[in-house]
C-alpha positions in Angstrom: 0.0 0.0 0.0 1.4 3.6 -0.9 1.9 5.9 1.8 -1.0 7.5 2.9 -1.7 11.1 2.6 -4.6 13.7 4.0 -7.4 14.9 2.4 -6.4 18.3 3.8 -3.2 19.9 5.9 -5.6 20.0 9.0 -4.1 17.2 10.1 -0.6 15.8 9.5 -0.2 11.8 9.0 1.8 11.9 11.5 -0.7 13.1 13.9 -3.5 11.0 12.1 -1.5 7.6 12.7 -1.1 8.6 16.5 -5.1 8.7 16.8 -5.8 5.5 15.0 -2.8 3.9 17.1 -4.5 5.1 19.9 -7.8 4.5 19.0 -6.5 1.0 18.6 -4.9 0.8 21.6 -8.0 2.1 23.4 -10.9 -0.2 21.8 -9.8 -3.0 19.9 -7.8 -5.4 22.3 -5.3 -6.4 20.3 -2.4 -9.2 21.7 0.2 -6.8 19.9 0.8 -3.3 20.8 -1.3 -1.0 18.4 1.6 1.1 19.2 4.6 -0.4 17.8 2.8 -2.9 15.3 4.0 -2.1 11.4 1.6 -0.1 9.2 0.9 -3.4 7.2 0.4 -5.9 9.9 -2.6 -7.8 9.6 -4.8 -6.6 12.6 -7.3 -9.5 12.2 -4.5 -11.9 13.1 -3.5 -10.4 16.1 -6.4 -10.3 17.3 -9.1 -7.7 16.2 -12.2 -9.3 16.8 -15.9 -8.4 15.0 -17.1 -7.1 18.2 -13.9 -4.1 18.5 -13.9 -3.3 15.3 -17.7 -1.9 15.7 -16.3 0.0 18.5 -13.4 0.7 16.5 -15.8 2.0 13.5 -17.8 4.4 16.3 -14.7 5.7 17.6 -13.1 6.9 14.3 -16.6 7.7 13.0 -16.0 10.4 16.0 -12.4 11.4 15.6 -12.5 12.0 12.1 -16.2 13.5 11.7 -17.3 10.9 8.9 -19.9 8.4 8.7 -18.5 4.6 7.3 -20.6 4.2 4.2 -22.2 0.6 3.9 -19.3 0.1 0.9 -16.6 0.7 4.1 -17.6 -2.0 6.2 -15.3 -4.4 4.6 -12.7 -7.1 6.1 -9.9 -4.9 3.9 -11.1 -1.4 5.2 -9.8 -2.8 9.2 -6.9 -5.1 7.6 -4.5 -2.7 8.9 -3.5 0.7 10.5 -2.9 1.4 6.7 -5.9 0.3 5.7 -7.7 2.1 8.0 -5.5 5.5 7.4 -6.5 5.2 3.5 -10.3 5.3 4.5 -9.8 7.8 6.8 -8.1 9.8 4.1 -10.9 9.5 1.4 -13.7 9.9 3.6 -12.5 11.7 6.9 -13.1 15.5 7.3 -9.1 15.7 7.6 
C-alpha cells in the first residue's frame, strides 16, 4: 500500500496515525501493541475481533467527523492501520 496522505493539511499523517494507534490501543484489544505494530500488519491476526472493530468503526466515526458508508464495512477497510489510514483519508473531514 502507498503511503498515505490527508485529504487536507488540517491534520498531518503523523498526527492521524497517532489517533488510529490510539484508538487501537483504546478499543480494539489487540495481543500486539497498536503502538509499535507495522503499518501493514494484519490486525485480524493479532487479534481484532468483529465485536472491537464496531467500537473501532464508532470511535473513528467520532475522531474523524465521517460516517462509514455501507461500501466501508469491509474485512480490507480494518486489515490494517494502513488500511484504516486510506479510509480515513478518502472519507475523513481531515
Amino acid at each position: 500500500m502507498s503511503e498515505w496522505t490527508p485529504r487536507s493539511t488540517d491534520r498531518s499523517p503523523q498526527d492521524a496515525e497517532r489517533e488510529v494507534r490510539g484508538l487501537l490501543a483504546e478499543h480494539a484489544r489487540l495481543a500486539a501493541d497498536p503502538l509499535t505494530l507495522p503499518l501493514t500488519a494484519d490486525l485480524f491476526r493479532v487479534g481484532l475481533t468483529s465485536h472491537a472493530t464496531v467500537t473501532l468503526m464508532l470511535a473513528l466515526e467520532d475522531a474523524f467527523g465521517f460516517e462509514f458508508q455501507d461500501e466501508l464495512l469491509t474485512h480490507a477497510s480494518f486489515q490494517s492501520i494502513a488500511a484504516i489510514l486510506a479510509t480515513v483519508s478518502a472519507h475523513g473531514r481531515d
